[in-house]
C-alpha positions in Angstrom: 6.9 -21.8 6.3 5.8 -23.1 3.1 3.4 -25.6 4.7 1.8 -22.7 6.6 1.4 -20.9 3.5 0.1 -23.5 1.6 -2.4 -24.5 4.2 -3.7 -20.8 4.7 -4.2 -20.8 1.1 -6.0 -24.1 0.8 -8.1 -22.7 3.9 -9.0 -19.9 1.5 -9.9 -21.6 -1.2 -12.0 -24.6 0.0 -14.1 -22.2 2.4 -14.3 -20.4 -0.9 -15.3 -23.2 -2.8 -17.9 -24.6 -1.0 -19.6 -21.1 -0.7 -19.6 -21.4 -4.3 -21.2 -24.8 -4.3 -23.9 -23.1 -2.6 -24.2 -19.6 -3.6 -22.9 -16.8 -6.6 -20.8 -13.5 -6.8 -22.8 -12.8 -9.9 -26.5 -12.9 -9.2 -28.6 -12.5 -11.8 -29.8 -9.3 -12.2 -26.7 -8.1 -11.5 -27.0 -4.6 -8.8 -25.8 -3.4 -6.1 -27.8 -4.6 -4.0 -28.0 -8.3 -5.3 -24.2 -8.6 -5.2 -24.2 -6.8 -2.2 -26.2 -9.8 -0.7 -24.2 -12.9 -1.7 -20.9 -10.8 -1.1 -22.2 -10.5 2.9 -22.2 -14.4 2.8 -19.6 -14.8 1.3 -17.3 -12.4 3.1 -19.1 -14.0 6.8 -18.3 -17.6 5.6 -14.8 -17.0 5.0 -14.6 -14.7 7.7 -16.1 -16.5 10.0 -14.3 -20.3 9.1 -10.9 -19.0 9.7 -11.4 -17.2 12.9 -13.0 -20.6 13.9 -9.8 -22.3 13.0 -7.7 -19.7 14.5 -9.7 -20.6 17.3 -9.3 -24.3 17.6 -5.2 -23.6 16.9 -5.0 -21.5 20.1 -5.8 -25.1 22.2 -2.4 -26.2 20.5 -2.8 -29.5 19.2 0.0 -31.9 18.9 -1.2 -33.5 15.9 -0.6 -30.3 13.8 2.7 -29.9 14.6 4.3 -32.6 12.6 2.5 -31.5 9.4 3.2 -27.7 9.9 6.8 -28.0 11.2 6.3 -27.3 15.4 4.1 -24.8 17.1 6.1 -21.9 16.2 4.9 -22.5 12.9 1.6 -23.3 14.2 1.7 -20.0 15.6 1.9 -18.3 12.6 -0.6 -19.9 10.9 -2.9 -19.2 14.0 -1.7 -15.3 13.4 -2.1 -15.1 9.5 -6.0 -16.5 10.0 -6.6 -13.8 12.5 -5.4 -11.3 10.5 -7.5 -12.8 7.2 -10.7 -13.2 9.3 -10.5 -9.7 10.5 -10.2 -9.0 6.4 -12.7 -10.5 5.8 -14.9 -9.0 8.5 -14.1 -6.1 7.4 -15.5 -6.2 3.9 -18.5 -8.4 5.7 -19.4 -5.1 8.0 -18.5 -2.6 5.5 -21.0 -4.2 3.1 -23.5 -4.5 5.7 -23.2 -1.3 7.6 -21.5 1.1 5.1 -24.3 0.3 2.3 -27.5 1.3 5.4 -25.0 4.7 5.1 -24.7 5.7 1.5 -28.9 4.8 1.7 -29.4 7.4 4.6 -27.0 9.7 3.0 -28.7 9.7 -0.5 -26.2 7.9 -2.6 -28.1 4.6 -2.9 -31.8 3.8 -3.2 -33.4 1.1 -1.4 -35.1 -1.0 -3.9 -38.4 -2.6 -2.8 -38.5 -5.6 -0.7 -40.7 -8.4 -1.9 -41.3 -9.7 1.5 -42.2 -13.3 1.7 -45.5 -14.4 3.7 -44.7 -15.7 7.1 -47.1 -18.3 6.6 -44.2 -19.8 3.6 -41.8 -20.0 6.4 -40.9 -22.8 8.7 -41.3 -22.4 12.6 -37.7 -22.4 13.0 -37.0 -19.8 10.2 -39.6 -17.6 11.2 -38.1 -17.7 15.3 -34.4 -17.0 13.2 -35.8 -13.7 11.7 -37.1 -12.4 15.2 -33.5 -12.9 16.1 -31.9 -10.7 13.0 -31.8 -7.5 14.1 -30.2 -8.3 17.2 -27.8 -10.6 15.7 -26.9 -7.5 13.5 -25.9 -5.2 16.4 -24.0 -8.0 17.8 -22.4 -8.5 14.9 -21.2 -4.9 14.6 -19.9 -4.0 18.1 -17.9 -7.0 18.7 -16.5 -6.6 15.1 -15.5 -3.0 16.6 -14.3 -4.9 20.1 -12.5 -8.0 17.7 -10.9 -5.8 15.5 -9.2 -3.4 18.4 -7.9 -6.8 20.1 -6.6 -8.8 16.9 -4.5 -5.0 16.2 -3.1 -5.1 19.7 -1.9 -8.3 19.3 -0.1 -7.9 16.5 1.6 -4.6 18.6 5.3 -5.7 19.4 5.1 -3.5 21.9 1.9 -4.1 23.4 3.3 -5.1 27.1 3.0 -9.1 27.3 0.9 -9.7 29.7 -1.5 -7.1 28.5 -1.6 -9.1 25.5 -2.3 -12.2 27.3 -5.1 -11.0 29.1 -7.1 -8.9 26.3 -6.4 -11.9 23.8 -8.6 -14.2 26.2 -11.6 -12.2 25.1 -11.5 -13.1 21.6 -12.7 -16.0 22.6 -15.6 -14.1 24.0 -16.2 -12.4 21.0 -15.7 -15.7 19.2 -18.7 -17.2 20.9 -21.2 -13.9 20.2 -20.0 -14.0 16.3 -21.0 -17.7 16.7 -24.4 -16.5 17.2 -24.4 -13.9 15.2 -23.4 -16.5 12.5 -26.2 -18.8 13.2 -28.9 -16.3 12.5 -27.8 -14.5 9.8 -26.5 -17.3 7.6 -28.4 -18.0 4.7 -31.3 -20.9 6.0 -31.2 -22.9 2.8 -27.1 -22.8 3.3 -27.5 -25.6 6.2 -28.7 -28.0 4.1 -25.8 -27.4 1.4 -22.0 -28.6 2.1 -21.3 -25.6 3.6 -23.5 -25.8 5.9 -22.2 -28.6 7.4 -18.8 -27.6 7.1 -19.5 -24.1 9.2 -21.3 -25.7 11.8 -18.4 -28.5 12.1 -15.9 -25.2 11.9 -18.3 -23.3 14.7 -19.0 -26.1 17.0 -15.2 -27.0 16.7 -14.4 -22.9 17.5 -16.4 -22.9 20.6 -15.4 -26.2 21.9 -12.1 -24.2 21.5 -13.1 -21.1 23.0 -14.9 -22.1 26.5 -11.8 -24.1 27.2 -9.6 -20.8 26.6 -11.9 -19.2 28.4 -11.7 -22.2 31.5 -8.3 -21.5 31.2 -7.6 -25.2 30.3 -5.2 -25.0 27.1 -3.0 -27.8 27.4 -3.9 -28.8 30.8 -3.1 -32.2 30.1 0.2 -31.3 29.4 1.0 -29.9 32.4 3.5 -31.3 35.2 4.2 -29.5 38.4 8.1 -28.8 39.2 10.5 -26.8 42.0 12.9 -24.1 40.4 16.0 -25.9 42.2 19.1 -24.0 40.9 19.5 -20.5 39.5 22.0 -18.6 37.9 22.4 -15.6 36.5 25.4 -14.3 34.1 25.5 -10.3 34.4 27.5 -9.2 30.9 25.1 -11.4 28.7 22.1 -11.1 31.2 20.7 -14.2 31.0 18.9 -16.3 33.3 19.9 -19.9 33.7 17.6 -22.2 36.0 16.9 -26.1 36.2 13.5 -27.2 37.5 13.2 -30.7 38.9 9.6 -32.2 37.3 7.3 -34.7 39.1 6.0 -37.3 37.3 4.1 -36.9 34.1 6.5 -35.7 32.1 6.7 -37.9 28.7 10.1 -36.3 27.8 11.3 -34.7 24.9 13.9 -34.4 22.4 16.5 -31.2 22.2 15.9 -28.1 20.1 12.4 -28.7 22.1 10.6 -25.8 24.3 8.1 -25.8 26.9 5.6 -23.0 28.3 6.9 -22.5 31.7 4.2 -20.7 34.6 6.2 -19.4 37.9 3.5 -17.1 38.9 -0.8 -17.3 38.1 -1.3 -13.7 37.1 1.4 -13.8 34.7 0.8 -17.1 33.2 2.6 -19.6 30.2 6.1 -17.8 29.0 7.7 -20.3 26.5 11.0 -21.2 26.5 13.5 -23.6 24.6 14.6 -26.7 26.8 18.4 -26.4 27.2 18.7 -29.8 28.7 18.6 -33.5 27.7 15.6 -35.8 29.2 17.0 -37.7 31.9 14.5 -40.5 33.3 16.4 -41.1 36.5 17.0 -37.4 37.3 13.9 -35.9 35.3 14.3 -32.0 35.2 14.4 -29.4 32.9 17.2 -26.7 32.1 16.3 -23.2 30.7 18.4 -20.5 29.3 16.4 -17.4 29.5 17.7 -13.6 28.3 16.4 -10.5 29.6 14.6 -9.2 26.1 11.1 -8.4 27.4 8.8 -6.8 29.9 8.7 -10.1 31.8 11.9 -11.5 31.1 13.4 -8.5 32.4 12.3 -8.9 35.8 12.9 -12.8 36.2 16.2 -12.2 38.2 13.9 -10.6 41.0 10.9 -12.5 40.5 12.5 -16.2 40.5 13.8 -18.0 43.8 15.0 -21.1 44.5 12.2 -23.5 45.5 10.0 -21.9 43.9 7.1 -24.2 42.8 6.5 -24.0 38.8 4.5 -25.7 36.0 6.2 -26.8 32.9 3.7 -27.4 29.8 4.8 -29.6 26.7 7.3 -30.5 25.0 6.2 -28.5 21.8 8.2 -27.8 18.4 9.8 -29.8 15.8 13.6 -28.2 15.6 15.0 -31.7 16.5 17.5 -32.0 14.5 16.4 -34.7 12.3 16.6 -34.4 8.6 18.5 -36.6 5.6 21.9 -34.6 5.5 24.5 -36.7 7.5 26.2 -32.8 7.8 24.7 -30.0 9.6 25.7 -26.6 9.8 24.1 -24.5 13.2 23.8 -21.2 13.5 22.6 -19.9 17.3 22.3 -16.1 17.0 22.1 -14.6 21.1 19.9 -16.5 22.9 19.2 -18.8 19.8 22.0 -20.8 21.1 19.9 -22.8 23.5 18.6 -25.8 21.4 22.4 -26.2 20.1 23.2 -26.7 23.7 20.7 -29.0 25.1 22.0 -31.2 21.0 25.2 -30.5 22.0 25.0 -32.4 25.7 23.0 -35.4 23.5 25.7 -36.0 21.2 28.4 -36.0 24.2 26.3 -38.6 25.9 24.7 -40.7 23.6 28.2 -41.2 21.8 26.5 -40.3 18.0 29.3 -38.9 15.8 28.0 -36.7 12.8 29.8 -33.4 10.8 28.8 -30.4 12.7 29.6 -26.9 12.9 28.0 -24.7 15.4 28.3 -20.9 14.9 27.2 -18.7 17.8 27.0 -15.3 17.5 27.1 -13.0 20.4 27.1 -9.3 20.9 28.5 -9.7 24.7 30.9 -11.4 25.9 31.0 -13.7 29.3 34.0 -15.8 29.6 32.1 -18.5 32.3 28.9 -19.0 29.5 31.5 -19.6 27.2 33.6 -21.6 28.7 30.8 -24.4 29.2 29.5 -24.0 25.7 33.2 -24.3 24.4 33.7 -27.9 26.3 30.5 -28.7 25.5 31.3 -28.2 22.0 34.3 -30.1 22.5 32.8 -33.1 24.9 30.4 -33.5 21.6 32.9 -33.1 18.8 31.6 -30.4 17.2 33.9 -27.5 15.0 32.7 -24.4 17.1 33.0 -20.8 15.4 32.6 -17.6 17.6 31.8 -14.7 16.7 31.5 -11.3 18.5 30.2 -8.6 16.3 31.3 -5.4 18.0 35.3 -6.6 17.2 34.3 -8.7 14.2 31.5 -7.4 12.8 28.3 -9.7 11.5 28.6 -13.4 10.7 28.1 -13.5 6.8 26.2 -16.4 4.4 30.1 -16.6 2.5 32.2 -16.4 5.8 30.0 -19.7 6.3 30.2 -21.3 2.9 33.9 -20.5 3.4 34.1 -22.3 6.7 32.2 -25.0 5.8 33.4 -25.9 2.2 30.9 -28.8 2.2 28.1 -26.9 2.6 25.5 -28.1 -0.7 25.6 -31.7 1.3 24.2 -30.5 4.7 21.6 -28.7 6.3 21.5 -25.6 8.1 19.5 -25.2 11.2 19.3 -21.4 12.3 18.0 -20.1 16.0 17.8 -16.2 16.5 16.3 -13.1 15.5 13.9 -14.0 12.8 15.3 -11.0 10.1 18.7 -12.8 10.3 17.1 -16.1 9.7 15.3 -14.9 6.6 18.5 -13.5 5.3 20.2 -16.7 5.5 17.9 -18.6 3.9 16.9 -16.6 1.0 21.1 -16.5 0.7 21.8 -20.3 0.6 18.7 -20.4 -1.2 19.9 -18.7 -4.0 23.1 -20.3 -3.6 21.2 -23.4 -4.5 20.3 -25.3 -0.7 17.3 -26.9 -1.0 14.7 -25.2 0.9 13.8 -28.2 2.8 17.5 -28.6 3.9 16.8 -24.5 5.8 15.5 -25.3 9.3 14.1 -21.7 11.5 12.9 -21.8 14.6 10.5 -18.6 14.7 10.6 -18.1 17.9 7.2 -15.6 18.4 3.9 -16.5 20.3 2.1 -14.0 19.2 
């Protein structure tokens, strides 16, 4: 998480600095209405370079990952420059908009406007300020449109699907701010480092956007498979399903999760890869529990032979890090990565000190039964706990199981509060942040 944060603020700050390169926040004389100027540009630069980022992160590039930590990560950095641009937007329209206001309503007065011979202008410049006025109304009713779609995303409860389908036309709206941009920027701006770095940052956005809007993200990534075996455990109801891949798949490495499409209208759900890649017999194996709108109905909606496409692998919880000791924590369904580790330690033969705790608020004696051999086929020290009877797994009840816990690293899957705890915990225990390993497990 640090990574994310650092790069958000670094995306701040250089878009920041280059304005400033260019342009002031104290204009000289200092009004209203000359800071009220720059502070429009300003406010669109910034505004305007991170929704282009956020853009270009919803294609989910692999080469990110590595630096950022995986896509979940990714994710979240895609989420916190949405929320900034919209911000930022806001203080860009309120400037704009909410100053024409106070004018009309007598708290501000116009000051005259030295208008500048059209004969002093270039062609191009002169063709731009035809465009403004509509560039302006653009501007302000897809800000209205933007800003009601970015707040319905970030609604928990905003049915998925939904979601899916109304965050598509951001990219829409992208491509109308686009224009809006290129009108009302500043002209001598172009010629200026910022310049350049907005129109990389735009043409970059809507290279982005038409392909969301082509519905290609990731299409390179995608292999074709048939759901071939289902089952379905009522007391912890979860889904458990393998898909057999055709060829294309490059493989991937457990603690790994894919975006999985079983039917068109619906489209990409992600899940974690509870499986080991297997050349000779290459399929997939997915734990999936009933949490949402859509995972609710997968028991009903999935069939055997039902043709599927698996896109990835994405994430970087792979298990690899320094400590030769690890300590996992799978909280619910946050068990699955352990699993698909646990069957690549049984077969590969690798011996390492692990303890797996899995926490569980239901209980189903077949689930865990295999993850109890599995734990034992892998020789790893496996701790249940069930909260109703035994109440919640505590940061000391592990430090107390695991005496040598400063010398390894603690990889955590489950519900992201939990997570936090834990790591602020053995944080202030003294575990090095970089030895804390979350998987935040939320698309949107």
């Amino acid at each position: 998480m640090k990574n994310v944060q650092r790069v958000f603020w670094l995306v701040l700050l250089g878009l920041s600095g280059v304005w400033l390169l260019a342009d002031t926040l104290s204009p000289y004389p200092f009004t209203y209405f000359s800071f009220r100027t720059v502070f429009v540009q300003y406010t669109g630069v910034v505004g305007m370079g991170m929704m282009s980022l956020a853009m270009m992160l919803a294609l989910r590039p692999k080469w990110v990952e590595p630096p950022l930590d995986g896509l979940d990560k990714m994710y979240r950095l895609h989420k916190w420059l949405g929320i900034g641009g919209l911000v930022f937007s806001t203080l860009h329209w309120w400037w704009g908009k909410g100053t024409k206001w106070m004018v009309g309503w007598g708290w501000l007065s116009r000051p005259e406007h030295n208008a500048i011979g059209e004969q002093s202008l270039s062609a191009l410049e002169q063709w731009l300020n035809t465009q403004r006025g509509l560039a302006e109304t653009i501007g302000e009713w897809v800000f209205y449109a933007a800003a009601i779609l970015i707040i319905l995303a970030l609604v928990n409860s905003f049915p998925y699907h939904w979601f899916r389908k109304t965050h598509k036309l951001l990219a829409l709206a992208y491509l109308a701010l686009v224009y809006h941009s290129l009108v009302l920027l500043t002209f001598d701006y172009w010629l200026q480092p910022v310049g350049v770095v907005m129109a990389l940052l735009m043409l970059g956005g809507s290279v982005a956007a038409v392909t969301v809007l082509a519905g290609r993200v990731g299409h390179s990534r995608k292999v074709a498979g048939i759901l071939e075996h289902l089952e379905y455990y009522p007391a912890l109801k979860m889904n458990e399903g393998f898909i057999k891949l055709e060829k294309g798949w490059p493989g991937h490495k457990p603690g790994q999760f894919a975006f999985v499409t079983s039917e068109n209208n619906e489209g990409a759900h992600p899940y974690t890869i509870a499986s080991v890649w297997n050349p000779e017999a290459p399929g997939l194996r997915f734990i999936v529990k009933e949490l949402g709108d859509w995972t609710g109905q997968l028991r009903t909606r999935l069939r055997v032979g039902q043709p599927v496409s698996v896109e990835g692998p994405y994430g970087c919880f792979d298990f690899s890090d320094r400590p030769e000791r690890q300590i996992w924590v799978g909280a619910g369904i946050g068990i699955t990565p352990f699993i698909a580790k646990l069957e690549q330690l049984a077969q590969s033969g690798e011996r390492r000190e692990v303890d797996l705790f899995h926490v569980s608020a239901e209980y189903e004696q077949a689930a865990f039964d295999k993850l109890t051999a599995a734990a034992e086929a892998a020789q790893v020290r496996l701790h249940i706990r069930m909260t109703p009877s035994e109440g919640r797994l505590t940061p000391e009840q592990i430090r107390a199981a695991v005496p040598e816990w400063r010398e390894a690293s603690l990889w955590f899957c489950g519900p992201a509060a939990f997570g936090n705890f834990l790591r602020e915990d053995f944080a202030r225990h003294g575990l090095p942040s970089k030895h804390v390993h979350q998987e935040l497990f939320a698309m949107r």
